[in-house]
N, C-alpha and C positions, 0 to 999 in steps of 0.2 A: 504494500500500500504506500501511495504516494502521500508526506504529509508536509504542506506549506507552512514555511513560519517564520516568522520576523526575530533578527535576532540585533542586540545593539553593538551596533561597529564603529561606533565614535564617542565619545564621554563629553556631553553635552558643557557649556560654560553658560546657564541658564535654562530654559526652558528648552525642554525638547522637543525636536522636531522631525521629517520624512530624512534629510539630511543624516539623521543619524544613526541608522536603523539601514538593515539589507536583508533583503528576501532570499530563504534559501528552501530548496525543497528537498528532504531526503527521504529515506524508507526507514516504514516504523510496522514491527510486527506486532500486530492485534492481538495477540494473546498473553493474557497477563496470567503475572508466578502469582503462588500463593500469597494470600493475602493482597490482591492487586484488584482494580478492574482498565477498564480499558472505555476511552467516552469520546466521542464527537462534538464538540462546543458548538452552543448553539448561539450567545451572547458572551459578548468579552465587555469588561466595564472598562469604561477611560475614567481614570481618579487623578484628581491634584497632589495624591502620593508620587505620583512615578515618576514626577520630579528629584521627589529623595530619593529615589529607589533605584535611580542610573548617576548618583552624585556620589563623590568620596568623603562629604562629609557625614560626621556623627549620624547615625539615623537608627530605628527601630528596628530593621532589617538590616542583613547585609546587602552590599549594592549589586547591583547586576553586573556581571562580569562581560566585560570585551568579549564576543563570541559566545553570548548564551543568548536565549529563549529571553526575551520580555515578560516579565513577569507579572502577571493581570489575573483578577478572579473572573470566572466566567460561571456560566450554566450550560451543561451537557447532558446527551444521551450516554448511558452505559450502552455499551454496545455488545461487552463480554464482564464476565465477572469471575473474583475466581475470591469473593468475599461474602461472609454470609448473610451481612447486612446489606448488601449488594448485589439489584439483580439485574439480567437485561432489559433495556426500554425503562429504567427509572431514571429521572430527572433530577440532576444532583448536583449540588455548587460545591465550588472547591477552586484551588489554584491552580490554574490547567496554563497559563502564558499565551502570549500571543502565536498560537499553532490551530490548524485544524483538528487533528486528533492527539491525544494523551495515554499513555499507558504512565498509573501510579500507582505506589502505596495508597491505602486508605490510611487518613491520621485524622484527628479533632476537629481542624477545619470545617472540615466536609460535613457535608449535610444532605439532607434528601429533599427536594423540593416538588411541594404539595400546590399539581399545577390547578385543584380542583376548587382552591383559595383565592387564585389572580392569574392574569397572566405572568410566565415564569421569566420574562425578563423584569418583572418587581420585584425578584428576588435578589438581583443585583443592585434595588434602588430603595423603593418604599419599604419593601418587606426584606430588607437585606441590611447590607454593611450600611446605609447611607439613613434609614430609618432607625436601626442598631443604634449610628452613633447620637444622631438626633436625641431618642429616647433616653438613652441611657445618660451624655451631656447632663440634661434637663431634669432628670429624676437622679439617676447617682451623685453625680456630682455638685450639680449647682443647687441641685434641693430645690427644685421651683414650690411657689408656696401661692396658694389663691394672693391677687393682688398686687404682686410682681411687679418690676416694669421690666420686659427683659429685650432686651438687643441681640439682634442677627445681622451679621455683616452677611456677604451673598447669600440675600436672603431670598431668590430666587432659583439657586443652585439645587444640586439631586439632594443634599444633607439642608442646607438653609431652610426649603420651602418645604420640609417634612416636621422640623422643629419649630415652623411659626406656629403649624397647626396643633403641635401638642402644647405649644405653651397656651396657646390661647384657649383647648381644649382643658385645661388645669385651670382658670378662670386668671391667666396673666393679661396683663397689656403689653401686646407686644408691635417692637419698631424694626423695623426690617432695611438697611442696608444697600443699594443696588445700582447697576453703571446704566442703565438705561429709562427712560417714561415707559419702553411698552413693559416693563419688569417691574416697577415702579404698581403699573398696572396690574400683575398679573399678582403681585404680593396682595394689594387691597382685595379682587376681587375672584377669586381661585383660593390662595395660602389662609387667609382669614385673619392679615397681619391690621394691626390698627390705624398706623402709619406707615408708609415708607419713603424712603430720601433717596433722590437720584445724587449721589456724594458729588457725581464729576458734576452738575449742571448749578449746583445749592450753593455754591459760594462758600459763606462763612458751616462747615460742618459741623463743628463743636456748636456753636450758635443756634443751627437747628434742630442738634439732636436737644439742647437746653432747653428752644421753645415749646420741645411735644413733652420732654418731662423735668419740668424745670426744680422739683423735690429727688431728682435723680436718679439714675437708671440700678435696678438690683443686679439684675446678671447681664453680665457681658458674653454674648455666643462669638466668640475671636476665630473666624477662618481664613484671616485675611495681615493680620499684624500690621508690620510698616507705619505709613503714613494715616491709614483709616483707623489702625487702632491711637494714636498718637492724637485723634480729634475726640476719641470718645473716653479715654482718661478722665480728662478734666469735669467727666458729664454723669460720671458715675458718682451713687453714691453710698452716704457709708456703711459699712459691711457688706459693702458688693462684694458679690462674687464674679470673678473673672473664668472661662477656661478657654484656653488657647488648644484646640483643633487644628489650627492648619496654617499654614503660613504664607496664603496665596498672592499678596502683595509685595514678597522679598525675592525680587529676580535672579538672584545673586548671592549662595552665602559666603564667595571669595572676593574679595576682601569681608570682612564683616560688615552690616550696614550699620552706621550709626544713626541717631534718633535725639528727640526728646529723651531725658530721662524720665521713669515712671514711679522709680522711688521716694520718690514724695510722698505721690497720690497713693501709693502701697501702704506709707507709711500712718499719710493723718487720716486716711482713710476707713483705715484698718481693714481693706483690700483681701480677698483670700483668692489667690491667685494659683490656676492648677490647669496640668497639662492634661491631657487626653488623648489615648490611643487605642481602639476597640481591641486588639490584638490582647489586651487586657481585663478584658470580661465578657469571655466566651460563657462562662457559668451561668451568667445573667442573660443569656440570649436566649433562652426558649422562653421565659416570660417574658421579655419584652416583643419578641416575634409574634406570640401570641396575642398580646396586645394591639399589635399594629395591624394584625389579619381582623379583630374583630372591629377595631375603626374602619378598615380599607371595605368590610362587607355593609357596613352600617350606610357607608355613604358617607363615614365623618372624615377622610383621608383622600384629597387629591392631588396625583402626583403629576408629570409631566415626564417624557421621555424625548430625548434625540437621539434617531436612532440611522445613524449612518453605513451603507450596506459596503461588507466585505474587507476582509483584515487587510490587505493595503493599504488602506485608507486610518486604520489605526495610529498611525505617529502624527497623520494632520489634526487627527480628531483631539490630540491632547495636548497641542498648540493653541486649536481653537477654542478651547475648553479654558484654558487661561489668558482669552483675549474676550471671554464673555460671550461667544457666540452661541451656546448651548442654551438652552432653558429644562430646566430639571436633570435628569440623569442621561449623560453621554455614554450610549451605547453601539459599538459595534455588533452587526449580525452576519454570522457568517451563512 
């Protein structure tokens, strides 16, 4: 069997792009050892991780190596099995990289996905890693509490516009984040956010997030750092909670960017300021999964997909994906 697949052939200095990346096609025999199965990707997800995740700075993972597979979760058909939790024709997410087909160990990752819930590329967005972190953010972390004011930078994004709707489904007011009017739009009237601020067109930022909550914002949803988080410092207030998700504002961690400092506003604050990485509460994923299955049937979860056809096209999609072009979850199908 012939199996296509994108591997990284240059070590990006920012954002990655088609440039960086080479097509190679070789043979993969279908039959998996013990304890293995063997899948056809049906959906590969494009995330603002795989920025870290072909970078040689510090990161959660290790980086992708010159001459490997791109590294992407996706959703696949098992095609063979040689596992017992594992059979042919099941629908199963897991880390399968930018290829057509997969022969793997089974490990914790993985999971079986229940296409009789949504359709199974939600499983890569709403009902996946992107509604995961949303939920968990918002309830493990920052402890949302009726009454809130909580902030979301791209708040129109596949994780953004799944966490306006549970904050606001937790009785918060929430303010949403975003580079565009028609997103701007789509926060108010789709996400169920309360306000949201087009940052590039609003001028003074710190100024308008003050005017929607001038007693100060409690949680800070950070997926964006740099400069947008540097306007909404000043706007929080005290005993905010901060968690920093993602760092889609900083193009560049060579040299290091500098900034405002935030140490201040950490300090008179009394600021509680905390990282987040789903890779860190798989244990908490089935109730929260469950959760979002029974919003998403209810009618009370809507998401939005871009869904761009054929792995080729995979390294523009995660250019475009940090130039704002996406609206909810950037997906490739193969």
């Amino acid at each position: 069997m012939q199996n296509n697949q994108l591997v990284l052939s240059e070590r990006p200095d920012g954002i990655p792009g088609p440039q960086h990346f080479s097509a190679q096609t070789t043979d993969i025999d279908l039959t998996p050892g013990e304890g293995q199965i063997a899948v056809k990707s049906c959906y590969l997800s494009i995330d603002p991780a795989m920025r870290g995740w072909v970078s040689l700075e510090e990161n959660y993972l290790p980086p992708v190596q010159i001459g490997e597979v791109m590294r992407s979760v996706a959703v696949a058909e098992v095609l063979e099995s040689q596992h017992p939790d594992y059979a042919k024709g099941d629908c199963v997410y897991g880390l399968f990289g930018w290829q057509e087909y997969c022969v793997t160990d089974v490990n914790p990752f993985m999971r079986k996905v229940d296409a009789s819930l949504a359709p199974i590329s939600t499983a890569l967005g709403a009902l996946g890693p992107n509604g995961l972190t949303a939920y968990q953010v918002l309830n493990l972390k920052a402890q949302i509490q009726e009454g809130d004011t909580v902030l979301i930078s791209t708040a129109a994004g596949g994780v953004g516009s799944i966490a306006g709707q549970i904050a606001k489904l937790k009785g918060c007011t929430v303010i949403g984040l975003t580079g565009s009017d028609e997103k701007v739009e789509m926060c108010l009237n789709e996400f169920g956010y309360d306000h949201a601020i087009n940052y590039k067109t609003c001028g003074d930022l710190e100024a308008a997030i003050k005017e929607i909550a001038p007693m100060g914002v409690s949680v800070f949803f950070d997926n964006t750092s740099g400069g947008i988080a540097d306007a909404v410092y000043p706007t929080l207030g005290f005993n905010a909670r901060v968690v920093q998700v993602g760092t889609a504002a900083i193009d560049s961690w060579e040299p290091v960017p500098t900034g405002p400092r935030r140490d201040r506003y950490i300090l008179t604050k009394r600021l509680t300021v905390m990282g987040f990485v789903l890779l860190d509460h798989f244990a908490d994923a089935p109730a929260a999964l469950q959760q979002l299955a029974q919003w998403y049937q209810e009618g009370k979860l809507n998401y939005r997909e871009t869904i761009t056809q054929g792995l080729e096209n995979a390294p523009r999609a995660v250019t475009e994906l940090y130039e704002g072009l996406n609206t909810g979850k950037q997906l490739i199908k193969l």
